[in-house]
PDB file of N, CA, C and O in Angstrom, chain B, residues numbered from 101:
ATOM      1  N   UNK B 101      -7.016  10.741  -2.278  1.00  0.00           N
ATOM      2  CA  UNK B 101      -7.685   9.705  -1.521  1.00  0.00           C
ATOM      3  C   UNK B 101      -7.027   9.570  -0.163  1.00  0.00           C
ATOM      4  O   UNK B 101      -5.832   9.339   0.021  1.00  0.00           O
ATOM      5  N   UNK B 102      -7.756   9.705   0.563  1.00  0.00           N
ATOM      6  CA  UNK B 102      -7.647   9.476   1.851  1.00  0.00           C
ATOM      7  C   UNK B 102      -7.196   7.646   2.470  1.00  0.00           C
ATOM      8  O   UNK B 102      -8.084   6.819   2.678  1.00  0.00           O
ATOM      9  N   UNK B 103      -5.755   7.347   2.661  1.00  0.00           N
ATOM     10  CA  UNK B 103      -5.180   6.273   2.973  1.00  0.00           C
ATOM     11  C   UNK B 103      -5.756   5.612   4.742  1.00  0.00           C
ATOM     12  O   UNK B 103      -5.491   4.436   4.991  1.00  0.00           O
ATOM     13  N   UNK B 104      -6.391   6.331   5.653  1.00  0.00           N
ATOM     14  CA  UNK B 104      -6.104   6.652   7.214  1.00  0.00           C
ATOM     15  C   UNK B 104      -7.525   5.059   7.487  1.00  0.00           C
ATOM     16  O   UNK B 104      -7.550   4.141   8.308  1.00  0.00           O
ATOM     17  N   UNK B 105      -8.520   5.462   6.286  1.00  0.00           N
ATOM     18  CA  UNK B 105      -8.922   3.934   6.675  1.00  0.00           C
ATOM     19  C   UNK B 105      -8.519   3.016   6.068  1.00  0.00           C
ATOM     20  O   UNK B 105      -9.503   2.813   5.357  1.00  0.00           O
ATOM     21  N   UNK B 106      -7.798   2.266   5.782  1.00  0.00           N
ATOM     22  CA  UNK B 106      -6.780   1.182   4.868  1.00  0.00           C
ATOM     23  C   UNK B 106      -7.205  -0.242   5.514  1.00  0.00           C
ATOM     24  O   UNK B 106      -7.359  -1.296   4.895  1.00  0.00           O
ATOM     25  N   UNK B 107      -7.375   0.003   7.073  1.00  0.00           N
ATOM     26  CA  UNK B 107      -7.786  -1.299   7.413  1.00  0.00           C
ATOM     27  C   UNK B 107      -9.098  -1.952   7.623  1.00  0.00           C
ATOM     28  O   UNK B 107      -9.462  -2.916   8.297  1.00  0.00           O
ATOM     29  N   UNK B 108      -9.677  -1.139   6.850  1.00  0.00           N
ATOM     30  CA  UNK B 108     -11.268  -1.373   6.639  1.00  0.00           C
ATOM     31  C   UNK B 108     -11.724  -1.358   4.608  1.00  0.00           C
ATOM     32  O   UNK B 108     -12.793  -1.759   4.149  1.00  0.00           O
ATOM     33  N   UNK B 109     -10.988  -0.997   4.092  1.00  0.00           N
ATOM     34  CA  UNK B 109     -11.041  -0.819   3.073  1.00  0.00           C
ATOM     35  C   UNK B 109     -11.335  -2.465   2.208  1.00  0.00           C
ATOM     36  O   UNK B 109     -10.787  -3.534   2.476  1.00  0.00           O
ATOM     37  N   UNK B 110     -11.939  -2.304   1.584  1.00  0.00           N
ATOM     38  CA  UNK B 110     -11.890  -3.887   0.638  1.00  0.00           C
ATOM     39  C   UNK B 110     -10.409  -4.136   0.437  1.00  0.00           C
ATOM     40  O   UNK B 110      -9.769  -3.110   0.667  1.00  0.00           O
ATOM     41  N   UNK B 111      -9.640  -5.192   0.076  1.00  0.00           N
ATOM     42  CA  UNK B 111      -8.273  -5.235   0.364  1.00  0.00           C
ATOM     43  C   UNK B 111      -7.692  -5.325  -1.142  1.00  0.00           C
ATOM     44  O   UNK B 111      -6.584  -4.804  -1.270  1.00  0.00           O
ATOM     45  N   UNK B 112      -8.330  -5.973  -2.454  1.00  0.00           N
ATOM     46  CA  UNK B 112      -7.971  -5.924  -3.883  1.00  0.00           C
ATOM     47  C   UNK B 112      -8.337  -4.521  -4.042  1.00  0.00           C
ATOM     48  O   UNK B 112      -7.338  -3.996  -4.534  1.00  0.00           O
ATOM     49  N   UNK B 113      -9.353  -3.530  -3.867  1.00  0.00           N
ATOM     50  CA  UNK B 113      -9.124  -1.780  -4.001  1.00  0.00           C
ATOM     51  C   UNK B 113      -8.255  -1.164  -2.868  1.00  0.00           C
ATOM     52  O   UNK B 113      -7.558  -0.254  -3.317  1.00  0.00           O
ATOM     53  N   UNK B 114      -8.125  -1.324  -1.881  1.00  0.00           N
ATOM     54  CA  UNK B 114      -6.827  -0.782  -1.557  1.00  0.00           C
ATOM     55  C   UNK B 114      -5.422  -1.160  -1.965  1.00  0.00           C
ATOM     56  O   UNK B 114      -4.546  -0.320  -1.756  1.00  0.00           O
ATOM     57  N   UNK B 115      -5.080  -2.344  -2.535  1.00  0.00           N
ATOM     58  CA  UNK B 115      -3.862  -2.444  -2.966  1.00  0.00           C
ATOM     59  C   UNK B 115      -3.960  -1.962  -4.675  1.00  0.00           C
ATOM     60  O   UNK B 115      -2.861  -2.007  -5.228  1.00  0.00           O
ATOM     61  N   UNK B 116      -4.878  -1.607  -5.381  1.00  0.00           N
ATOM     62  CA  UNK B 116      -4.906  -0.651  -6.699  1.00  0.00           C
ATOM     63  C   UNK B 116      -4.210   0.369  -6.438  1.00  0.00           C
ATOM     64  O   UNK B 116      -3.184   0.854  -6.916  1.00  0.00           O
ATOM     65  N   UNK B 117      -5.341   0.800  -5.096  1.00  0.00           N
ATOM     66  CA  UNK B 117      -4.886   2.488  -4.760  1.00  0.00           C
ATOM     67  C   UNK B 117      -3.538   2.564  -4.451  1.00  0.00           C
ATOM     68  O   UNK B 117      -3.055   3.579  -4.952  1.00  0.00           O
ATOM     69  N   UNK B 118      -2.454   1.677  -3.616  1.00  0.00           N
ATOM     70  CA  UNK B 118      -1.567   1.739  -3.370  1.00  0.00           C
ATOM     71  C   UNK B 118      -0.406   1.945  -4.552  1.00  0.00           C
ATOM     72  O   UNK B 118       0.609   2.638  -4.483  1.00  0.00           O
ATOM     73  N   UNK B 119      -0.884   1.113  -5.667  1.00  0.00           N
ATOM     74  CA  UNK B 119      -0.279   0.539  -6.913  1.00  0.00           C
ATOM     75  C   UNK B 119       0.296   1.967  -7.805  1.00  0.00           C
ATOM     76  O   UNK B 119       1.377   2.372  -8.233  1.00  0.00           O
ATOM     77  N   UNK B 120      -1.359   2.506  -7.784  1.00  0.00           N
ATOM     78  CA  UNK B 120      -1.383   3.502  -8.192  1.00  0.00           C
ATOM     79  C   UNK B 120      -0.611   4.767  -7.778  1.00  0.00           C
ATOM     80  O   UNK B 120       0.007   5.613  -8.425  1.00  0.00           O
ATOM     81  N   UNK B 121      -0.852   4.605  -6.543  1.00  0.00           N
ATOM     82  CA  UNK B 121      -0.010   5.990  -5.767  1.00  0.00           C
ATOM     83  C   UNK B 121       1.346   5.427  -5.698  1.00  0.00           C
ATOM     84  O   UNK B 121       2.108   6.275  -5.235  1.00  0.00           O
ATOM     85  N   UNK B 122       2.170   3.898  -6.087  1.00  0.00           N
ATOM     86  CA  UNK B 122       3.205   4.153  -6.150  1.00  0.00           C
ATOM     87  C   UNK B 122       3.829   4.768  -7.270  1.00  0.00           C
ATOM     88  O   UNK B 122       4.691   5.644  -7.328  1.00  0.00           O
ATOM     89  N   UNK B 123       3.187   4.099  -8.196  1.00  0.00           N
ATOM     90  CA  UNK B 123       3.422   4.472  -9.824  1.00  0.00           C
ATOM     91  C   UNK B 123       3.807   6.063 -10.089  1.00  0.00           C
ATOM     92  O   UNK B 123       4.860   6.601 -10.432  1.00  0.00           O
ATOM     93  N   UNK B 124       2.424   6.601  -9.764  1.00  0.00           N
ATOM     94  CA  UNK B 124       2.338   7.827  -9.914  1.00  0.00           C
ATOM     95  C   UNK B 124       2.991   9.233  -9.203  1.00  0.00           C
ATOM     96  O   UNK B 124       3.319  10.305  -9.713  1.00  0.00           O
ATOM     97  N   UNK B 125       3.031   8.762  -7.849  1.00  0.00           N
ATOM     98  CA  UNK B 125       2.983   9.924  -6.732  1.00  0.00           C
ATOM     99  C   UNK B 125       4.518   9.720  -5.812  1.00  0.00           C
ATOM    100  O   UNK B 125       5.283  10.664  -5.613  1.00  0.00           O
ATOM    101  N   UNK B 126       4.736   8.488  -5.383  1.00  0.00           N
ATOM    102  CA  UNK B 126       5.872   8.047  -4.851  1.00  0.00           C
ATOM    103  C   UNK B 126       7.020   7.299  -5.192  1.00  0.00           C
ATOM    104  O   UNK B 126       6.796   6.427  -6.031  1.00  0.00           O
ATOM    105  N   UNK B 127       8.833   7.429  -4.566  1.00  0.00           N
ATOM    106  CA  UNK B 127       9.626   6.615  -4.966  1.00  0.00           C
ATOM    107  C   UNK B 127       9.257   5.202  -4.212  1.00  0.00           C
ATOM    108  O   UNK B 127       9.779   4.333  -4.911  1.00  0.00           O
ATOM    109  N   UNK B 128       8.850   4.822  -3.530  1.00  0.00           N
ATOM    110  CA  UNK B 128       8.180   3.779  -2.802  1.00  0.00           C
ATOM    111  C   UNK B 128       7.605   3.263  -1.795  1.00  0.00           C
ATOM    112  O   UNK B 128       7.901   3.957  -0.822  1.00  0.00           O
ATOM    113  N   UNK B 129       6.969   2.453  -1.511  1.00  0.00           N
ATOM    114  CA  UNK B 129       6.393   2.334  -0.468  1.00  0.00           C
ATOM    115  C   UNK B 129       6.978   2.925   1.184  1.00  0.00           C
ATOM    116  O   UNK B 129       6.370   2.632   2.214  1.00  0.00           O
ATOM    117  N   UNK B 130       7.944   3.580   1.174  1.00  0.00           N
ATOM    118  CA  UNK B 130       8.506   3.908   2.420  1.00  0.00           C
ATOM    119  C   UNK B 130       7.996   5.403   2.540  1.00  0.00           C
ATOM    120  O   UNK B 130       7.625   6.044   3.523  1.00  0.00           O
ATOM    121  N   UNK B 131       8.096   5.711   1.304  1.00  0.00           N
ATOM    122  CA  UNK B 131       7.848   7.775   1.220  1.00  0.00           C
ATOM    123  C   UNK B 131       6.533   7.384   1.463  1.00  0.00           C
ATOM    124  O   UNK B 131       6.247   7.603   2.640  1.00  0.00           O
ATOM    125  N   UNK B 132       5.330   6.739   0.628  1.00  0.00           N
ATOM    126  CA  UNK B 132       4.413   6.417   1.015  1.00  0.00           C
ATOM    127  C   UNK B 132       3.689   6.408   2.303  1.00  0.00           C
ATOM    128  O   UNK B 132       2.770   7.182   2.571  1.00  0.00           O
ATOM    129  N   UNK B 133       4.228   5.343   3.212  1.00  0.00           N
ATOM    130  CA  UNK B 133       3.510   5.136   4.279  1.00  0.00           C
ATOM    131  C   UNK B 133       4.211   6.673   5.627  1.00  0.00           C
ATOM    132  O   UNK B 133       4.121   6.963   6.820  1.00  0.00           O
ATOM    133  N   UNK B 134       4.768   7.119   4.532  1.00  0.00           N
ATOM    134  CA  UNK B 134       5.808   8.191   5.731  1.00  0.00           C
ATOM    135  C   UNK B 134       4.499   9.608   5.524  1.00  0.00           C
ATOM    136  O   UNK B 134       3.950  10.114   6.503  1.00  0.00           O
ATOM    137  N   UNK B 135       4.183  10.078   3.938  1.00  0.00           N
ATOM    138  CA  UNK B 135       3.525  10.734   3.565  1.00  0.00           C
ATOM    139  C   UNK B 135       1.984  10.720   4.395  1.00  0.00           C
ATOM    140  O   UNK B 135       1.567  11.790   4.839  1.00  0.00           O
ATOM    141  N   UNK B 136       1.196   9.491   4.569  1.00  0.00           N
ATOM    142  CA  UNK B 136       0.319   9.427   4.743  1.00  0.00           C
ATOM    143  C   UNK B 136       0.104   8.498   6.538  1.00  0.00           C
ATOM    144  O   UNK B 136      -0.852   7.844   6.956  1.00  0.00           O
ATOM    145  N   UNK B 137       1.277   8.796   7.120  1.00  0.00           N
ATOM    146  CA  UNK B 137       1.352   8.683   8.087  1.00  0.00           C
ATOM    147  C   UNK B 137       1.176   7.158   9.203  1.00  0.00           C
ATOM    148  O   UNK B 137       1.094   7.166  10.432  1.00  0.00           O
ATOM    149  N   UNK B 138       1.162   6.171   8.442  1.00  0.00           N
ATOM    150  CA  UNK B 138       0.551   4.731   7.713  1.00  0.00           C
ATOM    151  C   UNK B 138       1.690   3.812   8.470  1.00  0.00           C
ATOM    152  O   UNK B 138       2.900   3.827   8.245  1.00  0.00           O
ATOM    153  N   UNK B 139       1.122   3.172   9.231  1.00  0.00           N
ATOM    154  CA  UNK B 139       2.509   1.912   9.950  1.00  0.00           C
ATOM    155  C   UNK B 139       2.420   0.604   8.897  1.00  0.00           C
ATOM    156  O   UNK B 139       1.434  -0.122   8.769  1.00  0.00           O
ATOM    157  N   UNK B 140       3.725   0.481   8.159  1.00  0.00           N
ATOM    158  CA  UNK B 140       4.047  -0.182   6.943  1.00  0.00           C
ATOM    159  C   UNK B 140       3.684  -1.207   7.484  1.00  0.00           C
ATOM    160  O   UNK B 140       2.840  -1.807   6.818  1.00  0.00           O
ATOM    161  N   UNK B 141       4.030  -1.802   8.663  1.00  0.00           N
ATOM    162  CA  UNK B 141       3.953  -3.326   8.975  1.00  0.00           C
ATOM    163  C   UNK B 141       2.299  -3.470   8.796  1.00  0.00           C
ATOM    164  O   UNK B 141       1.759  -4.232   7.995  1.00  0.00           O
ATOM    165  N   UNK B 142       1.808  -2.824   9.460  1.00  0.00           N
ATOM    166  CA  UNK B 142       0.274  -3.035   9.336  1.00  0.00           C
ATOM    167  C   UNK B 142       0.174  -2.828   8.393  1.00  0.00           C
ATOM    168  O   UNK B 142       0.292  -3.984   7.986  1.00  0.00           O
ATOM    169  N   UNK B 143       0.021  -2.210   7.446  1.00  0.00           N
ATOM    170  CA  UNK B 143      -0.751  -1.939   5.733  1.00  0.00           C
ATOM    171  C   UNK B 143       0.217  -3.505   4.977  1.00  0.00           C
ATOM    172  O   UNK B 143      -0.165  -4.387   4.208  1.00  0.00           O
ATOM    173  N   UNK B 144       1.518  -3.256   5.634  1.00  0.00           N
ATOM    174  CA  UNK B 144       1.417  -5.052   4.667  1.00  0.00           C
ATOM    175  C   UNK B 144       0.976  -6.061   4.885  1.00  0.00           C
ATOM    176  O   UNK B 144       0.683  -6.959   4.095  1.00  0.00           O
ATOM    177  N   UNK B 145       0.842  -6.000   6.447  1.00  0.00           N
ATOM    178  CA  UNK B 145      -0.282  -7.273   6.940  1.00  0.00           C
ATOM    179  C   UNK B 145      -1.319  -7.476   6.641  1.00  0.00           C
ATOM    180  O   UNK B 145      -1.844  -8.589   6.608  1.00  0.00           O
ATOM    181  N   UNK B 146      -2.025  -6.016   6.250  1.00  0.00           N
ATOM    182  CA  UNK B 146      -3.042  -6.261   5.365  1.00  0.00           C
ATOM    183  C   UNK B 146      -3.361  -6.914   4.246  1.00  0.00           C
ATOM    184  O   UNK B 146      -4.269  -7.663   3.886  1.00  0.00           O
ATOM    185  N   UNK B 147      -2.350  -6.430   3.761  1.00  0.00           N
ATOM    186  CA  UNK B 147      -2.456  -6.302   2.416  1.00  0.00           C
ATOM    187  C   UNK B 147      -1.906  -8.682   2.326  1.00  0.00           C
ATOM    188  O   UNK B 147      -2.564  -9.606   1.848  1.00  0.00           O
ATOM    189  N   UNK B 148      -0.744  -8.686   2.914  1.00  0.00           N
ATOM    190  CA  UNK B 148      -0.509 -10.599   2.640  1.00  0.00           C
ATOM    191  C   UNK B 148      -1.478 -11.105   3.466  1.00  0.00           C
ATOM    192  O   UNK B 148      -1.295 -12.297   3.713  1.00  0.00           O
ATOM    193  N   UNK B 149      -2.511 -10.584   4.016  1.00  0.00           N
ATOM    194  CA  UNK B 149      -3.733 -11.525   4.260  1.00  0.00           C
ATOM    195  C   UNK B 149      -4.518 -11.562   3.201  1.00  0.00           C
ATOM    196  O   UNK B 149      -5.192 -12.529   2.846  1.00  0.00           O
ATOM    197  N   UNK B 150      -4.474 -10.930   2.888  1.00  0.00           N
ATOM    198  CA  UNK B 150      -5.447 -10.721   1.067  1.00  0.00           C
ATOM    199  C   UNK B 150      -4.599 -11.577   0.092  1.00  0.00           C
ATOM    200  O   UNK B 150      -5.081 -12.081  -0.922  1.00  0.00           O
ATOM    201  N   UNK B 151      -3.432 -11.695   0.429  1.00  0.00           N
ATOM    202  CA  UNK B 151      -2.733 -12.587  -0.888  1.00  0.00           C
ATOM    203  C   UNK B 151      -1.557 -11.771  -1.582  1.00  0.00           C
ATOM    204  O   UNK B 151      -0.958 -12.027  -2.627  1.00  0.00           O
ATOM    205  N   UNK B 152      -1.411 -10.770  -0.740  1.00  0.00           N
ATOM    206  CA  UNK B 152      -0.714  -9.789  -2.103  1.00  0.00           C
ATOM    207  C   UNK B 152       1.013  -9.483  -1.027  1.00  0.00           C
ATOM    208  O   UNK B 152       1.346  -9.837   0.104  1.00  0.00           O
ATOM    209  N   UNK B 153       1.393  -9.044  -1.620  1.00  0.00           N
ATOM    210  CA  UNK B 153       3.361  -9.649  -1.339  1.00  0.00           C
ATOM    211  C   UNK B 153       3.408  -8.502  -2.105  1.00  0.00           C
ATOM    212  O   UNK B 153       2.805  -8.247  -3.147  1.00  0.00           O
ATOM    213  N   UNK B 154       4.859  -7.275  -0.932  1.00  0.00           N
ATOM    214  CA  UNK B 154       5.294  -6.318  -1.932  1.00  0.00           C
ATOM    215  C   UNK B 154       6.612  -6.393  -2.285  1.00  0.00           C
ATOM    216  O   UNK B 154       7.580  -6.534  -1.537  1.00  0.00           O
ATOM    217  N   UNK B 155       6.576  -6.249  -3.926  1.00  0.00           N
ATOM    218  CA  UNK B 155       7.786  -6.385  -4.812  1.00  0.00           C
ATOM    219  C   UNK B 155       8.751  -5.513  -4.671  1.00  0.00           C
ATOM    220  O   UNK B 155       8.638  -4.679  -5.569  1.00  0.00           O
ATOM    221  N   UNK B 156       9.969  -5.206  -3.746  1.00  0.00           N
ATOM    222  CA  UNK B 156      10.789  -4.182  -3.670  1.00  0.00           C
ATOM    223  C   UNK B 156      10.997  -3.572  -4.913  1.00  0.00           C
ATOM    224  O   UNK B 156      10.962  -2.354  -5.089  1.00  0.00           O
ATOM    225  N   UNK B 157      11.328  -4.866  -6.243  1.00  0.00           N
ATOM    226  CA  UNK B 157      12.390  -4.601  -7.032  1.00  0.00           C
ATOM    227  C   UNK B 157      11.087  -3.734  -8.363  1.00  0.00           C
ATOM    228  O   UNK B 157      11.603  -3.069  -9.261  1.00  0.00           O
ATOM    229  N   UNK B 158       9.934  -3.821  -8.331  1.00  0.00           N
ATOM    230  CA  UNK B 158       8.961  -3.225  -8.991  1.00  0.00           C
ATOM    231  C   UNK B 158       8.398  -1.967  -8.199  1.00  0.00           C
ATOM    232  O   UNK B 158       8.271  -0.833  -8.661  1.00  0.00           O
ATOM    233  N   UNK B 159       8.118  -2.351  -7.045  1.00  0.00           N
ATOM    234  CA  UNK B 159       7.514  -1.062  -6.327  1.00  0.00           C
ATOM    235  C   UNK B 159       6.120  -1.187  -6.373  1.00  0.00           C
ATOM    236  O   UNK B 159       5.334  -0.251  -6.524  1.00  0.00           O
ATOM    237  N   UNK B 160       5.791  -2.556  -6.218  1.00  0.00           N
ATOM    238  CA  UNK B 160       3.743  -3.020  -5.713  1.00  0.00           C
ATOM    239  C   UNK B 160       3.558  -3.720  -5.472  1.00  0.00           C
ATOM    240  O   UNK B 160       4.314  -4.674  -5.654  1.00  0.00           O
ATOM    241  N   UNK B 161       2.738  -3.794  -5.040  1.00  0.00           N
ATOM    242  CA  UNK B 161       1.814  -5.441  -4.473  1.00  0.00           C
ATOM    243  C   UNK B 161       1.569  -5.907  -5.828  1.00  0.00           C
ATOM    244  O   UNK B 161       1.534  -5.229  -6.855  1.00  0.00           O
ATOM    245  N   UNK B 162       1.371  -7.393  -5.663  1.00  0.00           N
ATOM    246  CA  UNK B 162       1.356  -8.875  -6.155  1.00  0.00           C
ATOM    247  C   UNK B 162       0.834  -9.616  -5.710  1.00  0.00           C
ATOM    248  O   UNK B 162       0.876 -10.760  -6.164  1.00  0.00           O
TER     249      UNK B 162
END
Protein backbone atom coordinates (compact mmCIF):
# COMPACT_ATOMS: atom_id res chain seq x y z
CA UNK A 1 0.00 0.00 0.00
CA UNK A 2 0.99 3.05 -1.08
CA UNK A 3 1.53 5.56 2.24
CA UNK A 4 2.39 9.08 -0.19
CA UNK A 5 -1.44 10.00 0.09
CA UNK A 6 -1.86 9.75 3.98
CA UNK A 7 -3.16 13.20 4.09
CA UNK A 8 -6.15 12.62 2.23
CA UNK A 9 -6.82 9.25 3.33
CA UNK A 10 -9.93 8.66 5.79
CA UNK A 11 -7.95 9.02 9.09
CA UNK A 12 -9.46 5.66 11.33
CA UNK A 13 -8.14 3.53 7.83
CA UNK A 14 -5.03 5.13 7.69
CA UNK A 15 -4.09 4.67 11.21
CA UNK A 16 -5.13 0.56 10.73
CA UNK A 17 -2.79 0.69 7.88
CA UNK A 18 -0.17 2.22 9.97
CA UNK A 19 -0.97 -0.30 12.92
CA UNK A 20 -0.63 -2.85 10.68
CA UNK A 21 2.57 -1.99 8.95
CA UNK A 22 3.94 -1.47 12.37
CA UNK A 23 3.10 -4.83 13.67
CA UNK A 24 4.05 -6.55 10.73
CA UNK A 25 6.71 -4.82 8.53
CA UNK A 26 8.54 -2.31 10.92
CA UNK A 27 10.64 -1.77 14.31
CA UNK A 28 8.68 1.53 14.52
CA UNK A 29 7.26 4.31 13.50
CA UNK A 30 10.69 6.01 12.69
CA UNK A 31 11.89 3.07 10.09
CA UNK A 32 8.42 3.62 8.92
CA UNK A 33 8.08 7.10 8.01
CA UNK A 34 11.99 6.82 6.83
CA UNK A 35 10.90 3.72 4.47
CA UNK A 36 8.08 5.45 2.90
CA UNK A 37 9.56 8.70 2.81
CA UNK A 38 6.68 10.34 5.13
CA UNK A 39 7.39 13.64 7.45
CA UNK A 40 6.47 12.04 10.97
CA UNK A 41 5.35 15.35 12.29
CA UNK A 42 2.77 15.59 9.63
CA UNK A 43 1.41 11.93 9.59
CA UNK A 44 1.06 12.50 13.47
CA UNK A 45 -0.73 15.61 13.06
CA UNK A 46 -2.83 13.78 11.22
CA UNK A 47 -3.35 11.23 12.72
CA UNK A 48 -4.10 13.51 16.78
CA UNK A 49 -6.58 15.43 14.78
CA UNK A 50 -8.50 12.29 14.34
CA UNK A 51 -8.04 11.46 18.05
CA UNK A 52 -5.35 8.99 17.87
CA UNK A 53 -1.87 9.51 20.06
CA UNK A 54 1.25 7.32 19.24
CA UNK A 55 2.22 4.81 21.93
CA UNK A 56 6.11 4.66 21.90
CA UNK A 57 6.04 1.92 24.45
CA UNK A 58 3.49 -0.41 22.08
CA UNK A 59 4.40 0.87 18.71
CA UNK A 60 0.61 2.43 17.43
CA UNK A 61 -1.80 4.74 17.40
CA UNK A 62 -4.56 4.98 20.07
Amino acid sequence: MDLNNYATMDPVMLMSIINMKLRDEFDGLDDLVRYYEIDKAALCARLKDAGFDYLEATKQFR
